[in-house]
BALOBA-1460 file (C-alpha; in Angstrom, 3 decimals):
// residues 186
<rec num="1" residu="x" x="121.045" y="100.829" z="133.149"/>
<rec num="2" residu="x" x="122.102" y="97.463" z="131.858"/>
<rec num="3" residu="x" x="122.551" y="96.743" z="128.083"/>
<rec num="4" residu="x" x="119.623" y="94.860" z="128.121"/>
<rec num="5" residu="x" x="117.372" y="97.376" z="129.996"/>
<rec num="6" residu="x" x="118.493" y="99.810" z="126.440"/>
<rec num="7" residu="x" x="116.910" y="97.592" z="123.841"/>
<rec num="8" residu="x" x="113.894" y="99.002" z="121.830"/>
<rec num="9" residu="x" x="112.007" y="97.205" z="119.218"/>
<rec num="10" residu="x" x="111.924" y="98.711" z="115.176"/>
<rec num="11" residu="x" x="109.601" y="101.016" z="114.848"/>
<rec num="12" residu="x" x="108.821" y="99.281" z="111.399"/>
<rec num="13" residu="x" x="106.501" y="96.814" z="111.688"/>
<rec num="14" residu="x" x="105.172" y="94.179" z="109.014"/>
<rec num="15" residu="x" x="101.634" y="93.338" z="110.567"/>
<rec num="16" residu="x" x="101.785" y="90.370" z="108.288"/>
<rec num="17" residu="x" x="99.186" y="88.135" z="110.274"/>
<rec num="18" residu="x" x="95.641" y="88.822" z="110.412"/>
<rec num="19" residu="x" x="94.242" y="89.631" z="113.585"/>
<rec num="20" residu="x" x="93.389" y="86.434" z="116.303"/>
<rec num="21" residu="x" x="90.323" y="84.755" z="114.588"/>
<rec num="22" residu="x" x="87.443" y="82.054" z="115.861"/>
<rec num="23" residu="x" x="90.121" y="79.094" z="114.206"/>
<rec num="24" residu="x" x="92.402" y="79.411" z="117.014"/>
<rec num="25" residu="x" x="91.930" y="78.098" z="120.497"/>
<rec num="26" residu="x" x="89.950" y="80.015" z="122.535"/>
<rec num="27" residu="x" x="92.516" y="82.135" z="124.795"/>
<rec num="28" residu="x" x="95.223" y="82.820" z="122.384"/>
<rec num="29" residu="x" x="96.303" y="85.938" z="121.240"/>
<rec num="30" residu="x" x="98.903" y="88.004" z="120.393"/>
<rec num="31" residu="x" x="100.091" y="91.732" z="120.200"/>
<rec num="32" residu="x" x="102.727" y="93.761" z="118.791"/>
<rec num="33" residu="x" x="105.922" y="93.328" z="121.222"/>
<rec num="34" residu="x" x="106.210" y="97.057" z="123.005"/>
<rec num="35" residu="x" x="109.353" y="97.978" z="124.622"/>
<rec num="36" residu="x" x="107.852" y="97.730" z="128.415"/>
<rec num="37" residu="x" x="107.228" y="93.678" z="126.977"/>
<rec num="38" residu="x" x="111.565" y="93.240" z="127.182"/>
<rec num="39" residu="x" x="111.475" y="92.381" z="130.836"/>
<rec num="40" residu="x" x="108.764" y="89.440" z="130.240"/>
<rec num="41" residu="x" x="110.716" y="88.816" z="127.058"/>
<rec num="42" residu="x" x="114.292" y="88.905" z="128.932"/>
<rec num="43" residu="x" x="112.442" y="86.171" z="131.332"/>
<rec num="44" residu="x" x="111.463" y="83.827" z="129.019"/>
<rec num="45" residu="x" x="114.415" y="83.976" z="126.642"/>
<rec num="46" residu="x" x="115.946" y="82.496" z="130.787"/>
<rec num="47" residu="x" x="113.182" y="80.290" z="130.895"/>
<rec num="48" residu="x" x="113.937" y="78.799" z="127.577"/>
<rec num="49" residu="x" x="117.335" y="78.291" z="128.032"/>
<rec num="50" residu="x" x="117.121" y="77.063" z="131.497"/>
<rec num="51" residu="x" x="117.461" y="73.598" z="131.564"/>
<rec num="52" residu="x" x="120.779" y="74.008" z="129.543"/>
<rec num="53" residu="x" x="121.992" y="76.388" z="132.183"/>
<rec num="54" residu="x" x="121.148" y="73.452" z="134.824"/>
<rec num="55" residu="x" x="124.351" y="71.699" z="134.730"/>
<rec num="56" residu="x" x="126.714" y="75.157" z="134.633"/>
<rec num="57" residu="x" x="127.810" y="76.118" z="138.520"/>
<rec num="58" residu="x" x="127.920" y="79.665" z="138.182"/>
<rec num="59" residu="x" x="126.783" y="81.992" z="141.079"/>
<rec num="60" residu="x" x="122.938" y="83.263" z="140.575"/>
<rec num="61" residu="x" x="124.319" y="86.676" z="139.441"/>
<rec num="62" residu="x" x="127.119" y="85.194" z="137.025"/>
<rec num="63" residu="x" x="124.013" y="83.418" z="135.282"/>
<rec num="64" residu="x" x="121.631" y="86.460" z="135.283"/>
<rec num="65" residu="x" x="124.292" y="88.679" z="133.712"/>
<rec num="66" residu="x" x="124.974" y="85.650" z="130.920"/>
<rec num="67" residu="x" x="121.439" y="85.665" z="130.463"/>
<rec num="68" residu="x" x="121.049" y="89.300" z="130.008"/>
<rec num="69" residu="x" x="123.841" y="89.328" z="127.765"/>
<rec num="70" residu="x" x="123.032" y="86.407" z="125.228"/>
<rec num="71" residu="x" x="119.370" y="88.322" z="125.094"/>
<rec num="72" residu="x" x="120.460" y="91.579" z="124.350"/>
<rec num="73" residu="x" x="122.900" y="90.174" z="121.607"/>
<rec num="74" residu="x" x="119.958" y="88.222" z="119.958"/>
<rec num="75" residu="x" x="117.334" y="90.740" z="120.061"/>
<rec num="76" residu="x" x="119.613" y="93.357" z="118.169"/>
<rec num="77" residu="x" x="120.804" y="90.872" z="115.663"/>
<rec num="78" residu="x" x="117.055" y="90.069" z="115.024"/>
<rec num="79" residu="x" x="115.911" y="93.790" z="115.054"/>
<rec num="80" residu="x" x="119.092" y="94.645" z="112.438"/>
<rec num="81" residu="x" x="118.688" y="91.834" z="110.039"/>
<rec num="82" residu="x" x="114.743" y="91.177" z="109.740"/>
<rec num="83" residu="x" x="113.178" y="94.353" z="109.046"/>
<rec num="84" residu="x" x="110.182" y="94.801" z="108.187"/>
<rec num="85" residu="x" x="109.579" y="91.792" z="110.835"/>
<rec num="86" residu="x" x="105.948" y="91.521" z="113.667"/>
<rec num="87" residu="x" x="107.443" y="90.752" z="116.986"/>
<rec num="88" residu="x" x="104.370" y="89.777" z="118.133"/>
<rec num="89" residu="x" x="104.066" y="88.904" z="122.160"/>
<rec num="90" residu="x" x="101.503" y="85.483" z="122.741"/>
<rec num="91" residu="x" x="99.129" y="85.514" z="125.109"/>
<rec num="92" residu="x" x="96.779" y="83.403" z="127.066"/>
<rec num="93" residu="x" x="94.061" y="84.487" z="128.446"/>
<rec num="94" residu="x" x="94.915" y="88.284" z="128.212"/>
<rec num="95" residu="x" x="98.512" y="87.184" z="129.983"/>
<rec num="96" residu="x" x="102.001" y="86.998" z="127.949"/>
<rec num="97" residu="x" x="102.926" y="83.366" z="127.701"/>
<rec num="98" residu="x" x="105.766" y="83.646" z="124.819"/>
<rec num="99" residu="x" x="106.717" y="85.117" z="121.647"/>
<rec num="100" residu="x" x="106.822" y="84.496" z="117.498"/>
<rec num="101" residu="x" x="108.739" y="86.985" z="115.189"/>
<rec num="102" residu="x" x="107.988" y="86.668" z="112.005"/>
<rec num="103" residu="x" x="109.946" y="88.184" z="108.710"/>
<rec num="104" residu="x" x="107.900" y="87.743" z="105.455"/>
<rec num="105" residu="x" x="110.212" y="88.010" z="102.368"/>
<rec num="106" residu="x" x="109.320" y="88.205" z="98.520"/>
<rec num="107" residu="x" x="108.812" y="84.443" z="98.478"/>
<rec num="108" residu="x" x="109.061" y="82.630" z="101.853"/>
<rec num="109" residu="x" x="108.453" y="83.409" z="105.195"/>
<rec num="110" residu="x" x="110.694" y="82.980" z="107.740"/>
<rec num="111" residu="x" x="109.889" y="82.276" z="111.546"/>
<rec num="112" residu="x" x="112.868" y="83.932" z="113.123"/>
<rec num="113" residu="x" x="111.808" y="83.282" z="116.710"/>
<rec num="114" residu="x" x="108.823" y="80.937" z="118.360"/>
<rec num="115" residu="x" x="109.212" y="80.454" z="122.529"/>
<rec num="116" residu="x" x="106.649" y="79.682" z="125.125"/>
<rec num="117" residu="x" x="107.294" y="79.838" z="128.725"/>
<rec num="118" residu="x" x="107.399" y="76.299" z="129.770"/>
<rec num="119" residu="x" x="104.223" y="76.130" z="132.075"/>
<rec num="120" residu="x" x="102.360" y="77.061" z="128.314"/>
<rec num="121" residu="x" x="104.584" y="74.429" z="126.106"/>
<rec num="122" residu="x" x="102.390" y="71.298" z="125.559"/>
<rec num="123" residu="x" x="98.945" y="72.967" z="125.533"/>
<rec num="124" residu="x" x="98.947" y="73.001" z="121.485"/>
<rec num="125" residu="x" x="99.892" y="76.810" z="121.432"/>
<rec num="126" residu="x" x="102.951" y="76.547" z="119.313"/>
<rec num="127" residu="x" x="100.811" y="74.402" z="117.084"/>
<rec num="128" residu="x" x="97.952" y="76.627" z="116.555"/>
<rec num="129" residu="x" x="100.510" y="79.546" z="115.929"/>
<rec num="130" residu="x" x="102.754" y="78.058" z="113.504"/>
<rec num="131" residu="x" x="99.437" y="76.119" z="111.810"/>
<rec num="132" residu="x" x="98.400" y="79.983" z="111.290"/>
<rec num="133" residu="x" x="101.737" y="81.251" z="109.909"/>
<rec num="134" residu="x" x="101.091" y="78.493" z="107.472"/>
<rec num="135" residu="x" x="97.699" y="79.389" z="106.205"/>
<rec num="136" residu="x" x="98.565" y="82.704" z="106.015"/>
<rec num="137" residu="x" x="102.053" y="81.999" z="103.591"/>
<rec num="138" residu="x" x="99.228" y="80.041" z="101.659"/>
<rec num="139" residu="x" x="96.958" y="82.980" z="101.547"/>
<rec num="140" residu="x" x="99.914" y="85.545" z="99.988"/>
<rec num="141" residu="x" x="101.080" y="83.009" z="97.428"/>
<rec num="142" residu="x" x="104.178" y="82.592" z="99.302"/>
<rec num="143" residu="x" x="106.794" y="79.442" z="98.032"/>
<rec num="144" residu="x" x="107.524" y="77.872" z="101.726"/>
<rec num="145" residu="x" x="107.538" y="78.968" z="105.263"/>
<rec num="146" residu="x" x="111.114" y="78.431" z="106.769"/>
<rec num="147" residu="x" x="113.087" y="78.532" z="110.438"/>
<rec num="148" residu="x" x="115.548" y="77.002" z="112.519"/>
<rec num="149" residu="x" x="116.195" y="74.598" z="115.230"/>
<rec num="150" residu="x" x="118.157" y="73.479" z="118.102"/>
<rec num="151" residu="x" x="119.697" y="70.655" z="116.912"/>
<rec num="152" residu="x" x="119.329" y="69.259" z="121.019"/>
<rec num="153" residu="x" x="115.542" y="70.566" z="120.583"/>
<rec num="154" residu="x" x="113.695" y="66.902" z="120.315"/>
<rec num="155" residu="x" x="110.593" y="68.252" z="120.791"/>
<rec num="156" residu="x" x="110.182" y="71.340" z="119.070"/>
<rec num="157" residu="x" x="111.986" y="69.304" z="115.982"/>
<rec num="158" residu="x" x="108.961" y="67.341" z="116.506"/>
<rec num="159" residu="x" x="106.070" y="69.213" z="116.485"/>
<rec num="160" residu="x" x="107.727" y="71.110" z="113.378"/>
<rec num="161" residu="x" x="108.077" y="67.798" z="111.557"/>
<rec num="162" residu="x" x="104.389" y="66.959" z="112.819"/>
<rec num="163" residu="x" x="103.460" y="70.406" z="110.743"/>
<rec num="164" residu="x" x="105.089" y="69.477" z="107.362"/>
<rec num="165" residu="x" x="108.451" y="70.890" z="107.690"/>
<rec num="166" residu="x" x="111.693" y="69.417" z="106.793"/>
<rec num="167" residu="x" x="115.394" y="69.457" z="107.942"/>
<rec num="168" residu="x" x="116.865" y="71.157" z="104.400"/>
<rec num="169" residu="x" x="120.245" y="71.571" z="105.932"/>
<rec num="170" residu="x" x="122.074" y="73.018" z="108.905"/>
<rec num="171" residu="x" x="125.219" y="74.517" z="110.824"/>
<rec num="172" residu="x" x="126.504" y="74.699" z="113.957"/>
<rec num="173" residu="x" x="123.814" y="73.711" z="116.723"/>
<rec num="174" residu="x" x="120.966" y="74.390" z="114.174"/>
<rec num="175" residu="x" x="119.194" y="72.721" z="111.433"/>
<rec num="176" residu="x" x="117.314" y="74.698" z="108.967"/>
<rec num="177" residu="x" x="113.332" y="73.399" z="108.222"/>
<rec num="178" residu="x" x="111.145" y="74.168" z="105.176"/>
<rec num="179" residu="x" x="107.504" y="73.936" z="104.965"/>
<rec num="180" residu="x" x="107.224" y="74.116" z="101.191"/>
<rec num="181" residu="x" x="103.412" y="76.365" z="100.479"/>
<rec num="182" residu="x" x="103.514" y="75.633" z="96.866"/>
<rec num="183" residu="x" x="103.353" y="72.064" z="97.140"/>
<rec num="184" residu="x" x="100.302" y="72.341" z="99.404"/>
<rec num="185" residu="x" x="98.466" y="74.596" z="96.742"/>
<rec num="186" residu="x" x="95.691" y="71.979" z="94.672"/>
């Protein structure tokens, strides 16, 4: 069994969103993220990060096992440092298309994770999600809604800037956004 294959998700769970209502597309929906979802998760954390794999030369297996690796590192980091958190698995049309984890603090939410395989990027998904995430901080009387980005990541930077958010500082290959709530309250 590879390290990967022995992952499990927290059993503590926020369920911090409401269920899927009639103000999303028609289609979307999401789940709680189940241990037999870490294969389809595994994938797309490869899709994600393919095109930056593109240009390295290494033998199919070399890549897999990097792959495998990186995943397993990120997913426990995320399940030690964000619990309570909803690792929610999207889907489309009753089929998993990506993922959002979500960690809802005292005063701010954070979006620890959003990905999309890239056949469902484009389609408004992330959008719809994040617009979501947003009403919902607004609901709880939360201060801001808050994640991070690829600094490379044009397009996700992008739609997040298209949403309200704002680059509040950064390190490394990631800048930190902030959607501040409280300004949006009348």
């Amino acid at each position: 069994m590879s390290a990967a294959e022995a992952l499990a998700f927290p059993a503590a769970r926020a369920a911090w969103l409401p269920a899927p209502g009639n103000d999303l597309p028609a289609g979307l929906g999401w789940r709680d993220a189940r241990d037999e979802d870490l294969p389809f998760l595994r994938a797309l954390y490869g899709d994600v990060r393919a095109a930056e794999l593109a240009a390295v030369a290494w033998p199919d297996e070399a890549r897999r096992s990097f792959l495998d690796s990186q995943f397993a590192l990120q997913h426990r980091h995320y399940a030690a440092h964000y619990r309570p958190a909803d690792y929610l698995v999207v889907e489309w049309e009753g089929r998993p298309v990506g993922r959002l984890y979500l960690h809802r603090g005292e005063r701010e939410a954070l979006v620890i994770d959003i990905a999309l395989l890239g056949a469902s990027r484009g389609r408004g998904i992330g959008s719809a999600l994040l617009r979501l995430v947003q009403e919902t901080a607004l609901r709880d009387g939360l201060e801001a809604v808050t994640l991070h980005v690829e600094r490379r990541n044009a397009a996700a930077r992008r739609l997040y800037e298209r949403l309200g958010f704002a680059v509040e500082g950064g390190s490394g290959q990631h800048l930190r956004m902030r959607w501040p709530a409280a300004e949006r309250v009348s």
